[in-house]
Every structure is written in structure tokens, then in C-alpha cells.
C-alpha positions as CSV (number, residue, x, y, z in Angstrom):
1,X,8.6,-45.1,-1.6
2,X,12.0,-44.2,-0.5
3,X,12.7,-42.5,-3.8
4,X,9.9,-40.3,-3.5
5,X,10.3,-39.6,0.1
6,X,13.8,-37.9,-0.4
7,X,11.8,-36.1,-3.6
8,X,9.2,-34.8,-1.4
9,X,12.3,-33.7,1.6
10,X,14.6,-31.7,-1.5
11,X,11.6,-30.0,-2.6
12,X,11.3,-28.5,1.1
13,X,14.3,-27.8,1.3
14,X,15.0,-26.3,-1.8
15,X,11.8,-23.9,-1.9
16,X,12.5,-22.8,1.8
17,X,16.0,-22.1,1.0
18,X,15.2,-20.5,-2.2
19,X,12.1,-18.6,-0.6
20,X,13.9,-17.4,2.2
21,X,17.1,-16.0,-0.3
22,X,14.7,-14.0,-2.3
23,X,12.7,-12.5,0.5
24,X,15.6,-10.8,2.0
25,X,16.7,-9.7,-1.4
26,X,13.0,-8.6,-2.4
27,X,11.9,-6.7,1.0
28,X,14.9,-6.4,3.2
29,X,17.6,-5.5,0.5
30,X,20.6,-7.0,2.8
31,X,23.9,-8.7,2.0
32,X,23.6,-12.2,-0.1
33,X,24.3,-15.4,1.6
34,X,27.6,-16.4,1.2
35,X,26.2,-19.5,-1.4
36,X,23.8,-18.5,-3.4
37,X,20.6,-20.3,-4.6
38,X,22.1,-19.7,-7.8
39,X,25.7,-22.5,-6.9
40,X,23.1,-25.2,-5.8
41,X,20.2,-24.8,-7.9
42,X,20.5,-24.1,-11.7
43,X,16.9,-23.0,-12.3
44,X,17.7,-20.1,-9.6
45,X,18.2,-17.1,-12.3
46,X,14.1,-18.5,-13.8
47,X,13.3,-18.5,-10.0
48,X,14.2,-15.0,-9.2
49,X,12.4,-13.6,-12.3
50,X,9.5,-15.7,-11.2
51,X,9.7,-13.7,-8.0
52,X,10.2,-10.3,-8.9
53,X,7.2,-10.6,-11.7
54,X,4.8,-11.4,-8.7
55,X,5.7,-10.1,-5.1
56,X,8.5,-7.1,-6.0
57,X,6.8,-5.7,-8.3
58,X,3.7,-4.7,-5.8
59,X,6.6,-2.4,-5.0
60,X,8.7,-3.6,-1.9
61,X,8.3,-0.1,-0.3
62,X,4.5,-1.3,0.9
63,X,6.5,-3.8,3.2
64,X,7.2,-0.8,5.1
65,X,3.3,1.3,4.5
66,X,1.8,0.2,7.7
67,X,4.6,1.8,9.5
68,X,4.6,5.1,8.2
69,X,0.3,4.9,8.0
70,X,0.7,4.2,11.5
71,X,2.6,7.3,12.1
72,X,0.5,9.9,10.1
73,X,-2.6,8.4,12.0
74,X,-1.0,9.0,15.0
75,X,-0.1,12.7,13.9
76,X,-3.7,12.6,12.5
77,X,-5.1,11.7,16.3
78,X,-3.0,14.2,18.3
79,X,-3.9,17.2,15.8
80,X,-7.7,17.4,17.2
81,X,-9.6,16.5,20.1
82,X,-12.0,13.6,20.0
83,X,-13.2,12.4,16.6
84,X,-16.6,14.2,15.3
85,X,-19.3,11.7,15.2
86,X,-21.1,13.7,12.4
87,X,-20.1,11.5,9.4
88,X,-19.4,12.6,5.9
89,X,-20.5,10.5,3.2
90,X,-17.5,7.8,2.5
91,X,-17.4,5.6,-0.7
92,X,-17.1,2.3,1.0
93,X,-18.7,0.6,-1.7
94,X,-15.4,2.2,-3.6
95,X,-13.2,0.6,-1.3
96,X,-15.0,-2.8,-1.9
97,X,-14.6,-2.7,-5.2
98,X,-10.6,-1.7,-5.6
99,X,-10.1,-4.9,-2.8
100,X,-11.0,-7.5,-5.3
101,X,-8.8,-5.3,-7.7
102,X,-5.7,-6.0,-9.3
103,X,-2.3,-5.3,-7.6
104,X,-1.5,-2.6,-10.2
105,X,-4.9,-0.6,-9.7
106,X,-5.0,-1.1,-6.2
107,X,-1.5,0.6,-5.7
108,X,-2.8,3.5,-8.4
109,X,-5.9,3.9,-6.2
110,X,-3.7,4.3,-2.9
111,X,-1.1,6.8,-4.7
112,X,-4.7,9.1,-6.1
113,X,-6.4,8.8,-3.0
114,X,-3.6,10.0,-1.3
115,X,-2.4,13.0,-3.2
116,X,-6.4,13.7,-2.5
117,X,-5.9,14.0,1.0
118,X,-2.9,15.9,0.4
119,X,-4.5,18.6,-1.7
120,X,-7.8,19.0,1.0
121,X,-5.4,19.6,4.1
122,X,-3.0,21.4,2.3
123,X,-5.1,24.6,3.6
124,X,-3.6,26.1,6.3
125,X,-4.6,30.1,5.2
126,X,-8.8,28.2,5.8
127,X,-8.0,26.4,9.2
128,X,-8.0,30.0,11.2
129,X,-11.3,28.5,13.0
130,X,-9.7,25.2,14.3
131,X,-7.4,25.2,17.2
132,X,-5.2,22.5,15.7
133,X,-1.5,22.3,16.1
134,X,0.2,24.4,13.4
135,X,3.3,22.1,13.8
136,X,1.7,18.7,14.3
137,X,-0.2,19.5,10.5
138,X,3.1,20.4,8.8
139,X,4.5,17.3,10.5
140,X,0.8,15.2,9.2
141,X,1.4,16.6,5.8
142,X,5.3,15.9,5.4
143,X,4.4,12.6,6.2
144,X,1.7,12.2,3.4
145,X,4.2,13.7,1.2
146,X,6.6,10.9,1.5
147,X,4.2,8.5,1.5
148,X,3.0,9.9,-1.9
149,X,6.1,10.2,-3.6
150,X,6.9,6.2,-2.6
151,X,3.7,5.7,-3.7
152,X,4.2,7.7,-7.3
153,X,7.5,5.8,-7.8
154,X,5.5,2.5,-7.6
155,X,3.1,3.4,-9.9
156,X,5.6,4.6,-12.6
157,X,7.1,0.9,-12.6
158,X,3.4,0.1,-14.5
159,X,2.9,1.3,-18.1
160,X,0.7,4.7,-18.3
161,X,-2.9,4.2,-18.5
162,X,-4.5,5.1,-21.7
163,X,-7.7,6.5,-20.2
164,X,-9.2,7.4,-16.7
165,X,-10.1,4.4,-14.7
166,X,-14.0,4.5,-13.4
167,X,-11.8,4.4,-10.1
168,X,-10.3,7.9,-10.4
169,X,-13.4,9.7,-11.6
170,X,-15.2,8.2,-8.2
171,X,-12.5,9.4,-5.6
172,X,-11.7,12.6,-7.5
173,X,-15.3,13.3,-7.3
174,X,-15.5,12.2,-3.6
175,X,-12.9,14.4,-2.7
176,X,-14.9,17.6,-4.5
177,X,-17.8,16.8,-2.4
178,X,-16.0,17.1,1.1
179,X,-14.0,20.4,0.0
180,X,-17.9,21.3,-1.0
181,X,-18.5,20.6,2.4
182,X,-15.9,22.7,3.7
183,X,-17.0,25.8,1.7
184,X,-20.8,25.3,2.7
185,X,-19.8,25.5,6.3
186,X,-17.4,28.8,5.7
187,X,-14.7,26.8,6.7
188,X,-15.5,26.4,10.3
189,X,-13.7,24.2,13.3
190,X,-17.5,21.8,12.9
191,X,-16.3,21.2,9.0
192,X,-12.4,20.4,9.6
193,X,-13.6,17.8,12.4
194,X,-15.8,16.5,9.9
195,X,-13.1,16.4,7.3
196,X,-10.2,15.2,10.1
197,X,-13.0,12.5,10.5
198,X,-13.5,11.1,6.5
199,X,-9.4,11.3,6.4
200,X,-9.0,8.8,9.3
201,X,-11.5,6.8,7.6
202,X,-9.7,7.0,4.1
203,X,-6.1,6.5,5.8
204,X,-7.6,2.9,7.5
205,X,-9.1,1.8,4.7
206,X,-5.9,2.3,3.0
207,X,-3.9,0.2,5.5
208,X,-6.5,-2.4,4.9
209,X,-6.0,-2.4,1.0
210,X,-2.0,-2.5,1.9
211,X,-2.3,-5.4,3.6
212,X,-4.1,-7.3,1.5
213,X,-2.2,-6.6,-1.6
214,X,1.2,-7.7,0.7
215,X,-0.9,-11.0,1.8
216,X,-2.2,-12.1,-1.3
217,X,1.3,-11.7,-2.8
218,X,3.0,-13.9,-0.8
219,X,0.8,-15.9,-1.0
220,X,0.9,-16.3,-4.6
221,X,4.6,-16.0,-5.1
222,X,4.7,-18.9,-2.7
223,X,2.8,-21.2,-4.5
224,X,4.1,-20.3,-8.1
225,X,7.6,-20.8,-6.0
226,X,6.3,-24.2,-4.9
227,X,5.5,-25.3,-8.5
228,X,8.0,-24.3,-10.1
229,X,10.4,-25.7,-7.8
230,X,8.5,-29.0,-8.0
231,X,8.6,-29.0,-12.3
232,X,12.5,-28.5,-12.0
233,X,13.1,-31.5,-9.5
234,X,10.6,-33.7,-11.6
């Protein structure tokens, strides 16, 4: 009983030790500890590949997503007056669908969707009918641009695709459809609103998929951690 009591206290120890070593290396990129899972544990060098094969490679930049999201929303708000409540049609079911996908399509998905959004407001010489904020758009869309190049450099850590995921056909067609919009109503403030609308939607959805993908890998790194640590002691 004793025995298995300091078993079940070293295993504690040693996955939040090791856990909490690896996350600053993995998200936060600071300075080691001064001892190093590595000088007490000699599975640590199996432990860290462990890691990185599940929760870095979801790209640690998403750690800090929400953040800038939170910032081109922000621009996103301030550019227009109150929200249109003429809806465009949205592809939630689209949305659904990538949620339950896998890491690697989700982050694809967010870096397409994305470059989308950057390609319909990227139409300043058409936005001579809306009394937006020339300044607060080129701030909106330098913002999106970083986000998108982050985005781009997580995607390229995945081997290219071989074909065009049902995924892409759906939101590049989406994205047709609203600059249809735009050129049935002549490019008028009534259409922008409309569009300003669908891109808030997009851009919250977006956090939502962000968050999940940052959840569910912690969550699973944590408990291939705990196993793995748990196999080594025994």
C-alpha cells in the first residue's frame, strides 16, 4: 500500500513538473529551468517529442489568435455604425462540420477563410458609398494580414494536400456569393453593412474553432503525458 502510494505521489510530481517544463517551452518560448526534466527523468527527450507531435504542432502562434481576433473585431466594430440586421446567407452548417475536424484541416480552413475575407475588403476604389474610416480599414486589413501570414506559416508545417478539400470548394464558393451580393447592389453603403455583418460572423466563428483546437490539445497532450509518464515509472 505504501509502495504504491509513493508510485501514485512521483507520478504527480513527475507529469506536473514535466507538463509544466514543456508548456513554457511549447507556448511561451522563455529561458529553461535551471534543471531540466531531461537531469531527473531519462525518458524526457521521448516526452518532449511526445509533446511537440500533439499540442506544438497545432502551431503555438494560436496561443496568441484570440488576442489579435480580438483586435481586428474591435477595428471591425468602430469602422461602421450599428451592425445591419439584414443577414447574408452564412454556412454554419460549414462551421459545424470543420469543429469535429481534425487539427490540421481546421487550421487550413482558418488560414482560407481568412485570406477570403482579405480578398472581399481589400476594395477600397468600391467603398466610395460607405462612410467608413479610410484609416480604421487599412488598420482592419493590416491586421488580417498578419493574422494570415501566421496562419500560412502553420499550415506549411503540414504536407501539401494532393487535392481540394470539399471544405475549400464550400467557403471559396461562399465567399463568390457575398462579392455577388455586393455587385447586385452596385456596391452601395446597404451591401458593405451586409458584408461588415457576414465578416463579424465569420471572424467569431473563427475564434470559436481556435479555441477549441487550443482546448482539445491540451487536453490530449495531457493525458498521452499522463500515460506515458505512468508506463516509464511502471
Amino acid at each position: 500500500m505504501r509502495v504504491r502510494l509513493c508510485q501514485h505521489v512521483a507520478l504527480q510530481s513527475a507529469t506536473l513538473y514535466v507538463t509544466r517544463y514543456l508548456n513554457r517551452k511549447c507556448f511561451l518560448s522563455v529561458a529553461k529551468p535551471a534543471v531540466t526534466p531531461g537531469r531527473v527523468f531519462p525518458f524526457f527527450s521521448d516526452l518532449e517529442i511526445l509533446w511537440n507531435k500533439s499540442q506544438c504542432n497545432a502551431c503555438e502562434w494560436l496561443s496568441r489568435y484570440k488576442m489579435i481576433s480580438s483586435e481586428s473585431l474591435t477595428l471591425l466594430s468602430q469602422m461602421g455604425a450599428e451592425y445591419s440586421v439584414e443577414n447574408v446567407q452564412f454556412p454554419g452548417p460549414l462551421y459545424t462540420l470543420i469543429g469535429k475536424a481534425t487539427v490540421e484541416d481546421q487550421v487550413r480552413f482558418l488560414a482560407l477563410t481568412l485570406e477570403q475575407i482579405i480578398q472581399l475588403m481589400d476594395a477600397r476604389e468600391h467603398m466610395n458609398s460607405v462612410k467608413w474610416n479610410h484609416k480604421t480599414i487599412d488598420h482592419f486589413l493590416s491586421v488580417l494580414h498578419r493574422q494570415s501570414s501566421e496562419l500560412k506559416e502553420c499550415v506549411a508545417q503540414y504536407h501539401k494536400s494532393s487535392h481540394k478539400k470539399a471544405y475549400e470548394i464550400s467557403i471559396k464558393s461562399h465567399f463568390r456569393d457575398l462579392m455577388k451580393i455586393l455587385k447586385k447592389k452596385e456596391y452601395s453603403a446597404q451591401g458593405w453593412e451586409q458584408i461588415r455583418g457576414a465578416v463579424r460572423r465569420h471572424l467569431n466563428r473563427m475564434d470559436i474553432i481556435v479555441s477549441k483546437i487550443l482546448k482539445d490539445g491540451t487536453g490530449d497532450s495531457r493525458k498521452e503525458l499522463l500515460d506515458f509518464v505512468t508506463y516509464s515509472i511502471n
